[in-house]
N, C-alpha and C positions, 0 to 999 in steps of 0.2 A: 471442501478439499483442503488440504493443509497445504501449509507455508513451509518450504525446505529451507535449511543451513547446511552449506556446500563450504568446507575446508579444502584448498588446495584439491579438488575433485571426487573428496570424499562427501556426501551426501549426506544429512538424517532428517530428521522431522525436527520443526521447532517446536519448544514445548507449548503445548494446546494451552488456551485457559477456558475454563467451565464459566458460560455465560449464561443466565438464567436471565428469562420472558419478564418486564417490567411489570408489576402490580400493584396499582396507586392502592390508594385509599378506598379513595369512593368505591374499588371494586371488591373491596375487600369487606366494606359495609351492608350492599348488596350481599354479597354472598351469606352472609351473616344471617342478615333479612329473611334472602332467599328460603334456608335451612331453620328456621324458625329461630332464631337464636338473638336475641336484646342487641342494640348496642348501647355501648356504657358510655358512648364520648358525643355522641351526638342526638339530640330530641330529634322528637320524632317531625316537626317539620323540612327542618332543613334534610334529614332523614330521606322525607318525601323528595324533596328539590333537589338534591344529590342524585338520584333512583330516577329524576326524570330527565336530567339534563344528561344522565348518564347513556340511556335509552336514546335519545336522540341523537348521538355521537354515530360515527359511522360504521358499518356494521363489517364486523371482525373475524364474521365468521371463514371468513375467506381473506387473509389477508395476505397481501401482495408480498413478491417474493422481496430478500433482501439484493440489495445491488450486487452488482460481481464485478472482479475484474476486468473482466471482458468488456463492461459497460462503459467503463470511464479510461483506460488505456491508451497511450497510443500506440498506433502503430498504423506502417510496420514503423521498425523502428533503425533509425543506423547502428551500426556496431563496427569495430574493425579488431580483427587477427592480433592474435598475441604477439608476431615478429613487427609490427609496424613501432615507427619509431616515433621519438616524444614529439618532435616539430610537426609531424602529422595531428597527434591527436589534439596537439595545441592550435594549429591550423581551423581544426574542423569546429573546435568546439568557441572560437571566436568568433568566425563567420556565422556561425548558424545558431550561435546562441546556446549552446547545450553546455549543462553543467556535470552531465553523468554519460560517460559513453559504456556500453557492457562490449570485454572481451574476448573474444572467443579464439576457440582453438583452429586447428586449420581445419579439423571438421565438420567444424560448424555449433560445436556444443559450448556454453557458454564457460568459460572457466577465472571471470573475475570482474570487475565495475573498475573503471579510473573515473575520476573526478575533477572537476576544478581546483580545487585544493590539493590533491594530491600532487599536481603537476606543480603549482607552487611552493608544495612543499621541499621538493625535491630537487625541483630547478627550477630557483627561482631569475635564472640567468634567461628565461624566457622572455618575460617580459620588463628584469629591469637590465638587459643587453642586446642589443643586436649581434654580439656573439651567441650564436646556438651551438658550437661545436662539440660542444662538451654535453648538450643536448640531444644530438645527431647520431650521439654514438650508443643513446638506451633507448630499449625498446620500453612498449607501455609493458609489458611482461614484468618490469623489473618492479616497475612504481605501481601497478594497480592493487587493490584492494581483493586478497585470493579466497577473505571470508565472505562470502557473497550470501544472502536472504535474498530468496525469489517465490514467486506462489504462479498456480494456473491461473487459466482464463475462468474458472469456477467457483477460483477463493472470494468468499466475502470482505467486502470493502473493510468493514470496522474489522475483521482482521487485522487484516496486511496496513489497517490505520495501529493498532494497537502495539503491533509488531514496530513501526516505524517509531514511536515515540518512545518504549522503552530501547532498542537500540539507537537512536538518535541518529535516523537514515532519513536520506530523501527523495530515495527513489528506489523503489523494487522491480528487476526486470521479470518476467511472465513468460513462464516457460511453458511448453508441451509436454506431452506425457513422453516424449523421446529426448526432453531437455534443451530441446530448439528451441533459439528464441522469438516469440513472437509478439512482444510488445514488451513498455515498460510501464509503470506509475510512478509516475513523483506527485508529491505534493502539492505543486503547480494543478495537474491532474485533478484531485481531491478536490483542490476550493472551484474549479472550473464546473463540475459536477454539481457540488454544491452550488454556484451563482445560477446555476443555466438550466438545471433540472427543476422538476414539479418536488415535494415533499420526497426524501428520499426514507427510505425505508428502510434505515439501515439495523431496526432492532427485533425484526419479525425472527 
């Protein structure tokens, strides 16, 4: 499933990249072998010992799906309305520790990501004032981020991993095919996956 980029509510697809199925060496000597054909870089013992250790590796003929978003996500996840105001979101995101909240419209469809940084970028009267008034009066609508990258519950992890590092994001909200939101990943998410999971299978 692919990964969207949503301008101010317009929609498209981000651009795909062509990822082609790993092929060491040793498989590629085999094959060689296989189809009667020399190889030039390696005698034929080690030849043998490559072809055997390679057989005993575990069999591929079936191999397990790649992770998805759905796998590693959380959710649900909090979100709040685009009329809420900055001392809310600064509120929520102290308390509970979140660094990325997604915004939505009033009807529920996601329309932008505020951040940690955004809030201080903007007001930084937040945190080095107990005056908020000048706080009090914008909404997160004004300050949030309206380029927004989000993928489904279906996108592949090293996707939306792929997608995150060349845009330099750290958190993709996970939307439904009706653009509801249903969970988000951050990077937090990623390494949790990776410490806590068996071997992930992110290149099948």
């Amino acid at each position: 499933m692919p990964i969207i980029l949503a301008v101010n509510g317009i929609a498209e697809v981000y651009p795909a990249k062509l990822v082609t199925p790993r092929y060491n060496r040793t498989e590629a000597v085999a094959d060689r072998e296989h189809h009667g054909q020399p190889s030039s870089t390696l005698d034929h013992p080690a030849l043998v010992a490559q072809t055997a250790y390679r057989r005993q590796g575990p069999d591929r003929s079936h191999p397990a799906p790649a992770v998805l978003a759905q796998d590693l996500m959380t959710a649900p996840v909090f979100s709040l309305p685009s009329d809420s105001r900055l001392p809310d979101a600064w509120v929520i995101m102290s308390h509970k520790g979140f660094h990325h909240l997604p915004i939505t419209s009033l009807h529920g469809t996601l329309v932008g990501m505020l951040s940690y940084q955004d809030l201080l970028r903007h007001v930084p009267q937040l945190i080095t004032s107990d005056d908020t008034r000048q706080a009090s009066r914008k909404h997160v609508a004004e300050v949030m981020t309206s380029r927004v990258i989000s993928a489904t519950p279906t996108t592949e992890i090293r996707e939306i991993a792929r997608v995150m590092l060349e845009e330099r994001i750290h958190a993709v909200p996970i939307l439904d095919q009706n653009r509801r939101l249903v969970g988000i990943l951050s990077t937090q998410d990623l390494l949790h996956g990776i410490a806590t999971h068996g071997p992930l299978e992110l290149w099948t």
